[in-house]
Gaussian input, Z-matrix of N, CA and C with variables (Angstrom, degrees):
# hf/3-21g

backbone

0 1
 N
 C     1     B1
 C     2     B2     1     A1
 N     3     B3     2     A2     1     D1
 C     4     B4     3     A3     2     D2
 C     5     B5     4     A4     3     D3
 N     6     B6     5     A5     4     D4
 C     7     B7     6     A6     5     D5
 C     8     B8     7     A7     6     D6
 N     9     B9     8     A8     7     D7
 C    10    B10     9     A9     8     D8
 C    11    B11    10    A10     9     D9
 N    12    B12    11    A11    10    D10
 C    13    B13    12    A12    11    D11
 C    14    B14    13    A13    12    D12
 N    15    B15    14    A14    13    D13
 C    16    B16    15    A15    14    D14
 C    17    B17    16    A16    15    D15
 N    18    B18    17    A17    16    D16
 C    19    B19    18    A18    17    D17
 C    20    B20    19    A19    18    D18
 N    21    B21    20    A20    19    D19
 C    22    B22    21    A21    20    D20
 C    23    B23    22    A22    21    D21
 N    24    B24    23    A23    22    D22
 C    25    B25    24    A24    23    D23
 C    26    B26    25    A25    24    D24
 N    27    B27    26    A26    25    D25
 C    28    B28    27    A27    26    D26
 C    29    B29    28    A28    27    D27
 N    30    B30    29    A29    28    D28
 C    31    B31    30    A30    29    D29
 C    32    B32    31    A31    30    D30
 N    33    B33    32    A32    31    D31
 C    34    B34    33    A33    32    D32
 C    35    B35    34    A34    33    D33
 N    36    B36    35    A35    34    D34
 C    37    B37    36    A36    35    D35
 C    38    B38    37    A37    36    D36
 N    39    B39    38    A38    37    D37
 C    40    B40    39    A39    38    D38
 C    41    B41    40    A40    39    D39
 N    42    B42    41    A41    40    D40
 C    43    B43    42    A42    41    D41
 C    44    B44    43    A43    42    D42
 N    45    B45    44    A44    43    D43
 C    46    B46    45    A45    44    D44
 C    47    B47    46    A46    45    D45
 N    48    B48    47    A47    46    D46
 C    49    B49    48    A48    47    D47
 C    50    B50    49    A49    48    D48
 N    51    B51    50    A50    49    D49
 C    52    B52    51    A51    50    D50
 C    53    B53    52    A52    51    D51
 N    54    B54    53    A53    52    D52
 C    55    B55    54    A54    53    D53
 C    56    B56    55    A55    54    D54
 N    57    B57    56    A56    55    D55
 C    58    B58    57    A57    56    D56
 C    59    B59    58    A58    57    D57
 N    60    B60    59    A59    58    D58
 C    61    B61    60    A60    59    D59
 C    62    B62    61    A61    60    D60
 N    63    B63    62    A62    61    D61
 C    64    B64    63    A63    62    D62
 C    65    B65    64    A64    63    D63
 N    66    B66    65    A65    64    D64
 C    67    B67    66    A66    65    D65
 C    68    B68    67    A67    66    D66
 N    69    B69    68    A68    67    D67
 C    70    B70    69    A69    68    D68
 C    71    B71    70    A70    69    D69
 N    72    B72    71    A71    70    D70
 C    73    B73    72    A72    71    D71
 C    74    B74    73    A73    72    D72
 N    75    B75    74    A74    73    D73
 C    76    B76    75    A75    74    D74
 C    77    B77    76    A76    75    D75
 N    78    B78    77    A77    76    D76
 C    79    B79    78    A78    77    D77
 C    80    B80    79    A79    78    D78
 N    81    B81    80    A80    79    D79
 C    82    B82    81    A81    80    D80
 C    83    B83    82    A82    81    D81
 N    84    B84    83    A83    82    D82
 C    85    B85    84    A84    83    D83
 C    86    B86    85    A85    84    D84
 N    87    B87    86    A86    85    D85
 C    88    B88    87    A87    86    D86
 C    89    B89    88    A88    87    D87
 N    90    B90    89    A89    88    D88
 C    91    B91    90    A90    89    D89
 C    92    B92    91    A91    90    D90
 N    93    B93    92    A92    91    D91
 C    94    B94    93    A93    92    D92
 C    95    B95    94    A94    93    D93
 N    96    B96    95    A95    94    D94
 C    97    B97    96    A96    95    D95
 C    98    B98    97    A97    96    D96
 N    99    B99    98    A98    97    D97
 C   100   B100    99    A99    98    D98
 C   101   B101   100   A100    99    D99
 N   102   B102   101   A101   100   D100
 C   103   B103   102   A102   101   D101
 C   104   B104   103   A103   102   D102
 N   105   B105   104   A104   103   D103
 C   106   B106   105   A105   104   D104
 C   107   B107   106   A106   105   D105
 N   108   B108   107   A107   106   D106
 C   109   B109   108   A108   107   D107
 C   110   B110   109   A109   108   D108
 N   111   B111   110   A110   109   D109
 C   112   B112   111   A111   110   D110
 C   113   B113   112   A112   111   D111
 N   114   B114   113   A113   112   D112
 C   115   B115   114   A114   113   D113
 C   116   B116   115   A115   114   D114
 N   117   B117   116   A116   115   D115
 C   118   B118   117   A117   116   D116
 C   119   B119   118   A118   117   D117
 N   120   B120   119   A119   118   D118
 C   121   B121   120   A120   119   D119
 C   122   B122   121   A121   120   D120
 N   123   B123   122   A122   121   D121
 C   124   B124   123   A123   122   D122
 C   125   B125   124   A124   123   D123
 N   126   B126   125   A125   124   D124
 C   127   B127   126   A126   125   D125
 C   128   B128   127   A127   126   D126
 N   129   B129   128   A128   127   D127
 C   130   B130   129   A129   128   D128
 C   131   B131   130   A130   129   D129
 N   132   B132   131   A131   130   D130
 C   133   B133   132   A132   131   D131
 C   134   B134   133   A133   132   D132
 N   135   B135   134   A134   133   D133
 C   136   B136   135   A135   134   D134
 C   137   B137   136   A136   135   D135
 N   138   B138   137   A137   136   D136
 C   139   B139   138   A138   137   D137
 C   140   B140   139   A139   138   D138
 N   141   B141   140   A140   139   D139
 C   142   B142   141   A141   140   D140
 C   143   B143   142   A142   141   D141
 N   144   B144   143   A143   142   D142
 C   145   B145   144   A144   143   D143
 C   146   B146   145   A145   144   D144
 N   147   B147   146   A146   145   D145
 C   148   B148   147   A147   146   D146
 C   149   B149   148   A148   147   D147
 N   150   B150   149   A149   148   D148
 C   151   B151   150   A150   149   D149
 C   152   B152   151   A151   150   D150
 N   153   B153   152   A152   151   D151
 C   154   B154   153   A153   152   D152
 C   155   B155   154   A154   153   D153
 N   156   B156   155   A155   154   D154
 C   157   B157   156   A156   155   D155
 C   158   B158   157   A157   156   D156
 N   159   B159   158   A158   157   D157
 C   160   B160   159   A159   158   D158
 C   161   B161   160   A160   159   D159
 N   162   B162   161   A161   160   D160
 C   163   B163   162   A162   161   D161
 C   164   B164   163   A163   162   D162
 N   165   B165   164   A164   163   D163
 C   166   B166   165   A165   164   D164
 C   167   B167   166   A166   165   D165
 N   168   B168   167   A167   166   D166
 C   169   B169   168   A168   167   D167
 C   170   B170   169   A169   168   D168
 N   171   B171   170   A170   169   D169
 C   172   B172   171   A171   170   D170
 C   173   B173   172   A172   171   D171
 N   174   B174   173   A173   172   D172
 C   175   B175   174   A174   173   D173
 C   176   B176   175   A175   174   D174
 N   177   B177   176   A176   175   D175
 C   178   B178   177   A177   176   D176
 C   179   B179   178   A178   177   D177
 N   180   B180   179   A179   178   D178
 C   181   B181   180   A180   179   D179
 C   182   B182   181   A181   180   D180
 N   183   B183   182   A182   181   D181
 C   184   B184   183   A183   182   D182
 C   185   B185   184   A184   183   D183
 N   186   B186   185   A185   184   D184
 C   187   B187   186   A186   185   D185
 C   188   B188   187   A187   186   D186
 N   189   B189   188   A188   187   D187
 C   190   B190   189   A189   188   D188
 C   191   B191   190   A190   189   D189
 N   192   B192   191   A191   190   D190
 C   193   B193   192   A192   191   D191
 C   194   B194   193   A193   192   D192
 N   195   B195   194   A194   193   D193
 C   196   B196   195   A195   194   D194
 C   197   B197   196   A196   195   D195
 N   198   B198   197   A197   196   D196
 C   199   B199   198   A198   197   D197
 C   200   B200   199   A199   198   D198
 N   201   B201   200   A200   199   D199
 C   202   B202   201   A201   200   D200
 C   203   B203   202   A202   201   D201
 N   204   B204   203   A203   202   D202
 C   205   B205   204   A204   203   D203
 C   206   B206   205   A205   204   D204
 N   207   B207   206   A206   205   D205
 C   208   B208   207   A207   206   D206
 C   209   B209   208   A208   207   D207
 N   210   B210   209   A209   208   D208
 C   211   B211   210   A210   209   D209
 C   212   B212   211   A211   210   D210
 N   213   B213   212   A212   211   D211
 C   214   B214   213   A213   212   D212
 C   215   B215   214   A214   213   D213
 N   216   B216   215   A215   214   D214
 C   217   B217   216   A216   215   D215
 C   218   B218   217   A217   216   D216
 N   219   B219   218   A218   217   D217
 C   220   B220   219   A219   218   D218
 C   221   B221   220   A220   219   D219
 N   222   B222   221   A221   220   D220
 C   223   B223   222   A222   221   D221
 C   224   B224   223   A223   222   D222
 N   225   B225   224   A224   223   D223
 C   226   B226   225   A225   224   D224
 C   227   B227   226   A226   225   D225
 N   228   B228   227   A227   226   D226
 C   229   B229   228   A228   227   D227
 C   230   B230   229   A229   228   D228

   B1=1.4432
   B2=1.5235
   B3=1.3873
   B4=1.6623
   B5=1.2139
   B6=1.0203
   B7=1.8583
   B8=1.4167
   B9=2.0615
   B10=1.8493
   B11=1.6268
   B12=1.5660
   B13=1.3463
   B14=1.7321
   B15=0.9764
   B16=1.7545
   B17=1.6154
   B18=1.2308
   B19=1.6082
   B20=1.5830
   B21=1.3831
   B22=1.4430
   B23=1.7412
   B24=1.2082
   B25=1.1606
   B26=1.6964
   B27=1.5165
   B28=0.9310
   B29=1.5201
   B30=1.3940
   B31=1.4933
   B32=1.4423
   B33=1.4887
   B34=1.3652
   B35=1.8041
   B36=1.0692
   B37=1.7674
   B38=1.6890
   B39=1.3462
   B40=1.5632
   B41=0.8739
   B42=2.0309
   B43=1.2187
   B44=1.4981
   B45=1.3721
   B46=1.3661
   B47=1.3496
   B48=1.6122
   B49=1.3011
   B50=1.4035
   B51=1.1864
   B52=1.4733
   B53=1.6070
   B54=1.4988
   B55=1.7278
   B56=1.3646
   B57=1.2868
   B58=1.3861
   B59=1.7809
   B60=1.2824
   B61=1.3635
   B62=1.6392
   B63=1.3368
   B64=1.5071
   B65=1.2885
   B66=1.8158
   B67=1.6413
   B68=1.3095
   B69=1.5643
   B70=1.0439
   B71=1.9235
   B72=1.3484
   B73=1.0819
   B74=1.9826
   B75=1.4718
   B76=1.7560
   B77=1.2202
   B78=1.5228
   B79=1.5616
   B80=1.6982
   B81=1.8946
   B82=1.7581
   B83=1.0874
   B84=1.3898
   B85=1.7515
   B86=1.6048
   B87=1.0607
   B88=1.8974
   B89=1.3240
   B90=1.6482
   B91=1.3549
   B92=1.7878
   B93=1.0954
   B94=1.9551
   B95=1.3797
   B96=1.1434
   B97=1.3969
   B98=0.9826
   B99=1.5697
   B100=1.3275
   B101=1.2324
   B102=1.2992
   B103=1.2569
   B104=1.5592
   B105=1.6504
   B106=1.3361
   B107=1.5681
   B108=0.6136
   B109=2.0400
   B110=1.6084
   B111=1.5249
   B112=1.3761
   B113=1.7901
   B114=1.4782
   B115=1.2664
   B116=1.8387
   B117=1.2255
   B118=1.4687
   B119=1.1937
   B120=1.5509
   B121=1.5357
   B122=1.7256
   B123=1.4028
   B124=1.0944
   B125=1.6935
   B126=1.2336
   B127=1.2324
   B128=1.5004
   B129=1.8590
   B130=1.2015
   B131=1.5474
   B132=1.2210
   B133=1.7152
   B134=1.4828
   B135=1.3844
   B136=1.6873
   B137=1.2396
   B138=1.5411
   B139=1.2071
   B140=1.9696
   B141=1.7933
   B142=1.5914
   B143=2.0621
   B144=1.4263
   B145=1.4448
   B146=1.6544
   B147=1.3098
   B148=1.8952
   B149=1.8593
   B150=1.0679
   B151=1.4829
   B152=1.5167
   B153=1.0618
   B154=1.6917
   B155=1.0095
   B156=1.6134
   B157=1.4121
   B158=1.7056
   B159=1.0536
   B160=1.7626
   B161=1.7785
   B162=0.8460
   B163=1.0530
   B164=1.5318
   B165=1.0480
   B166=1.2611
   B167=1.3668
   B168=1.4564
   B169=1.4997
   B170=1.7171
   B171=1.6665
   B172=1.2641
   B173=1.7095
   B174=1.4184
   B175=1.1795
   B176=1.8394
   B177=1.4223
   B178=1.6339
   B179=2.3377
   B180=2.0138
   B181=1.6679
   B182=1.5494
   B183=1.7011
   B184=1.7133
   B185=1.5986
   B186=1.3802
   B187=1.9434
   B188=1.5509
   B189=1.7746
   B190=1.7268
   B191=1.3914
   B192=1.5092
   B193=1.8711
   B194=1.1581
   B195=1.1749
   B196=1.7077
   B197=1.7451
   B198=1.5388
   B199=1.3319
   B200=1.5419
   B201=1.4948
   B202=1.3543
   B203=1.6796
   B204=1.1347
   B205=1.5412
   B206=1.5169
   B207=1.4866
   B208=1.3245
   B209=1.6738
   B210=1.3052
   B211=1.5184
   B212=1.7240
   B213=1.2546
   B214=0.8339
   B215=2.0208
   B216=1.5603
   B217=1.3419
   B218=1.1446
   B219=1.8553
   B220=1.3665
   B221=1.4214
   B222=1.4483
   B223=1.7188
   B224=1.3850
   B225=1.6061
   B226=1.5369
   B227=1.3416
   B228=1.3181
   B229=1.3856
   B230=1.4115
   A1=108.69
   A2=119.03
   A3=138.01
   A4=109.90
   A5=142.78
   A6=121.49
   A7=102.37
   A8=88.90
   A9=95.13
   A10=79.57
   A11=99.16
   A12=102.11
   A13=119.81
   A14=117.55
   A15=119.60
   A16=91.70
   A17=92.89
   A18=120.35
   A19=115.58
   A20=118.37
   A21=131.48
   A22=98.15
   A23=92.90
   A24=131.39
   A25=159.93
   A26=112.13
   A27=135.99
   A28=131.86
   A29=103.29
   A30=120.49
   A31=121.10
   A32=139.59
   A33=145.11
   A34=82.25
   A35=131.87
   A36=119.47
   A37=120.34
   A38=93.72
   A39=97.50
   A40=129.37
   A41=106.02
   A42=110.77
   A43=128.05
   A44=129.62
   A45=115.09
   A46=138.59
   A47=114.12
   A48=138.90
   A49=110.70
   A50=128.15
   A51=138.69
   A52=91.19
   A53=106.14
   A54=101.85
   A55=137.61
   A56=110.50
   A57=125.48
   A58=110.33
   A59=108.80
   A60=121.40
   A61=113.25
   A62=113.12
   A63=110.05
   A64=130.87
   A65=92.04
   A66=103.68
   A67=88.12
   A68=141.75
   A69=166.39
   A70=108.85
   A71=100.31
   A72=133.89
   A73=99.69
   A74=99.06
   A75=133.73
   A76=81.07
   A77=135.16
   A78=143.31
   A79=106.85
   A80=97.14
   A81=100.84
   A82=126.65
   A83=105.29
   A84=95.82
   A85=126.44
   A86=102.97
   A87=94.43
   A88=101.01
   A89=130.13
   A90=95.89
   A91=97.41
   A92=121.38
   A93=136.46
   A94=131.54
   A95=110.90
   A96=117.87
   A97=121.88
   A98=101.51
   A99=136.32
   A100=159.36
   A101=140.76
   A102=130.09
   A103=113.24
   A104=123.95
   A105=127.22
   A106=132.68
   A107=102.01
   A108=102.37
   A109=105.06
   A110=106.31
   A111=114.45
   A112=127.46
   A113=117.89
   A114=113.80
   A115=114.34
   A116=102.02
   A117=89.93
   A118=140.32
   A119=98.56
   A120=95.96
   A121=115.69
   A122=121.03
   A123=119.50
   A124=134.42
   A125=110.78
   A126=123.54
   A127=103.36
   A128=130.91
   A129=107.47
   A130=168.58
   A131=74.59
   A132=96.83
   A133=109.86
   A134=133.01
   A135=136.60
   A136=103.32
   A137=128.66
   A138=112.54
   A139=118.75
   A140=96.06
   A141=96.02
   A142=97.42
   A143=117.52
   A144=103.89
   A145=100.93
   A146=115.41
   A147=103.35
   A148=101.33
   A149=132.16
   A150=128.53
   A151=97.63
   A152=127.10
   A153=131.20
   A154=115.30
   A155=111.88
   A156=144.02
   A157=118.65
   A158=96.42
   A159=103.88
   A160=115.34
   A161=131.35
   A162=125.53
   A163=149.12
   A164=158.59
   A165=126.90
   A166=119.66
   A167=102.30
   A168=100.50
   A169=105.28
   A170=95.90
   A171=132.91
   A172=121.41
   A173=134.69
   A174=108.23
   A175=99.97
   A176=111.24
   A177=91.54
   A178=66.30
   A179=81.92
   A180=91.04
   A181=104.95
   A182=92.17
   A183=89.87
   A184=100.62
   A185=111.58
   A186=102.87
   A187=124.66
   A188=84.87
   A189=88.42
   A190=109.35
   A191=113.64
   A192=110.57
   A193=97.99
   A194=117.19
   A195=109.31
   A196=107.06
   A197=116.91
   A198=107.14
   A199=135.75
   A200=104.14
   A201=116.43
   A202=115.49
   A203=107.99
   A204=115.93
   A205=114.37
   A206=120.54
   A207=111.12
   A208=98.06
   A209=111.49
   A210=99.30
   A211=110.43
   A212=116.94
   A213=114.79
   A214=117.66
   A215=104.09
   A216=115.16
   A217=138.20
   A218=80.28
   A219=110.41
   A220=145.35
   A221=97.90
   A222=107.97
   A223=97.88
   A224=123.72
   A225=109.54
   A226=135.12
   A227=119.73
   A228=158.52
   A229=130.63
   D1=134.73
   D2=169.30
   D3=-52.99
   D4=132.11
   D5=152.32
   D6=-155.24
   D7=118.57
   D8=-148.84
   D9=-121.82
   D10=156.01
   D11=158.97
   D12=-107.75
   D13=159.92
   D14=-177.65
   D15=-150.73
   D16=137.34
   D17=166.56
   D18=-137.76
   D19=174.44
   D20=149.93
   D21=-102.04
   D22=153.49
   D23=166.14
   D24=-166.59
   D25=110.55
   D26=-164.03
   D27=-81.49
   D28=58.89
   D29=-166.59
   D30=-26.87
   D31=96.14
   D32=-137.69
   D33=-151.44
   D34=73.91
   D35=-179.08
   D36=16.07
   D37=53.16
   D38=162.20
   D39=-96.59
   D40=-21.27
   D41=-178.66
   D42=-28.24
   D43=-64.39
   D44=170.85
   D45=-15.09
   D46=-61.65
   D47=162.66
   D48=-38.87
   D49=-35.26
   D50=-150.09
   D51=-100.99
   D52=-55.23
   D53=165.08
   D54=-49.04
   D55=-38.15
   D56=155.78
   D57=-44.60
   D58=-70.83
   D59=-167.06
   D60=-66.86
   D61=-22.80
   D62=146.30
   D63=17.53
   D64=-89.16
   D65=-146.51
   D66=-81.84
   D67=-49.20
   D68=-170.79
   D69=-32.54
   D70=-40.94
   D71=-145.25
   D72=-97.11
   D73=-32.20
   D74=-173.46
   D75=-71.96
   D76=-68.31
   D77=-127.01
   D78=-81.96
   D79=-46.66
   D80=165.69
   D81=-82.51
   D82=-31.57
   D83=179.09
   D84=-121.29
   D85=160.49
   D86=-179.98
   D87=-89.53
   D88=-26.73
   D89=-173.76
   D90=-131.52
   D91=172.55
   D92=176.96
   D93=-141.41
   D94=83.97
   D95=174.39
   D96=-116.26
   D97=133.82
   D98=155.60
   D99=-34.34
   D100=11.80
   D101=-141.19
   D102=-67.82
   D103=115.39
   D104=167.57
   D105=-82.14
   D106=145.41
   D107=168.89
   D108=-59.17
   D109=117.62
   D110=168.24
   D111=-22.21
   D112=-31.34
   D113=171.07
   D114=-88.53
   D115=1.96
   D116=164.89
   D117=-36.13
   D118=-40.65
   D119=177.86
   D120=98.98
   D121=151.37
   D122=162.15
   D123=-65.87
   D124=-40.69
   D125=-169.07
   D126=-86.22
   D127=-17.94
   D128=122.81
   D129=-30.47
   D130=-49.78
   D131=167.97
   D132=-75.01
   D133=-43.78
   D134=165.27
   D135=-38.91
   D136=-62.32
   D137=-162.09
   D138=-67.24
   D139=-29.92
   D140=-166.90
   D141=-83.81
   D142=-4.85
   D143=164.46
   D144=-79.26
   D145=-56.10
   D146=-177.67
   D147=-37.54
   D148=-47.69
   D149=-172.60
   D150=-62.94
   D151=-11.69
   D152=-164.44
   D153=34.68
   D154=76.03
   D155=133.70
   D156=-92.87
   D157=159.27
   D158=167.77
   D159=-94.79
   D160=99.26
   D161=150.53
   D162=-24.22
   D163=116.28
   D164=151.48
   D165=-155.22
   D166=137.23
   D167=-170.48
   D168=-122.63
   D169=137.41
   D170=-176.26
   D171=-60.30
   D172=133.36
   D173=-166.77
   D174=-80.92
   D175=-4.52
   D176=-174.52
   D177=-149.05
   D178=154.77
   D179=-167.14
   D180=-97.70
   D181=27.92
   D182=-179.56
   D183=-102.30
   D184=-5.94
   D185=165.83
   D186=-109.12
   D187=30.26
   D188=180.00
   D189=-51.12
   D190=-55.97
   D191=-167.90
   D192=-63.91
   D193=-45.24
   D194=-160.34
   D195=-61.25
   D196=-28.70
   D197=162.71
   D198=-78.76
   D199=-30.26
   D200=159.49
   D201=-36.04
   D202=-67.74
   D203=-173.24
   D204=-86.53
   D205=16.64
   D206=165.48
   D207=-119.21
   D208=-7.38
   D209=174.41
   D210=-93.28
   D211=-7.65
   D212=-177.16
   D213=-92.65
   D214=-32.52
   D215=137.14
   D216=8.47
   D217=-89.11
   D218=167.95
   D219=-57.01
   D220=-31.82
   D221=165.77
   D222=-72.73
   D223=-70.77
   D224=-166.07
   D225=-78.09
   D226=45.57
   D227=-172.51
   D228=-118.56

């Protein structure tokens, strides 16, 4: 059995917190995604794959959920 997590997320200096929650994060689930706000940026997204999460950013941040919960779907499917 899959058991993925998916969120939005709105990068506001949480990062830390998010580093913490990491490994934690490794132990329950097999998979972690992300969904960011289109201006995230690339070199955002680099750092939250080194944390080994999935990333992904939306071309407009009005289908964040709607991507959240179809990528997540998709893994446990």
């Amino acid at each position: 059995m899959n058991i993925t997590l998916t969120t939005t997320w709105n990068p506001r200096g949480e990062l830390p917190r998010l580093e913490r929650f990491s490994s934690l994060r490794h132990e329950v689930y097999q998979h972690g995604i992300i969904v960011l706000p289109p201006e995230s940026g690339r070199e955002f997204s680099a750092v939250l794959e080194g944390l080994g999460w999935q990333p992904v950013i939306p071309p407009d941040w009005s289908w964040g959920r709607y991507l959240a919960l179809q990528k997540a779907v998709h893994h446990c499917t």
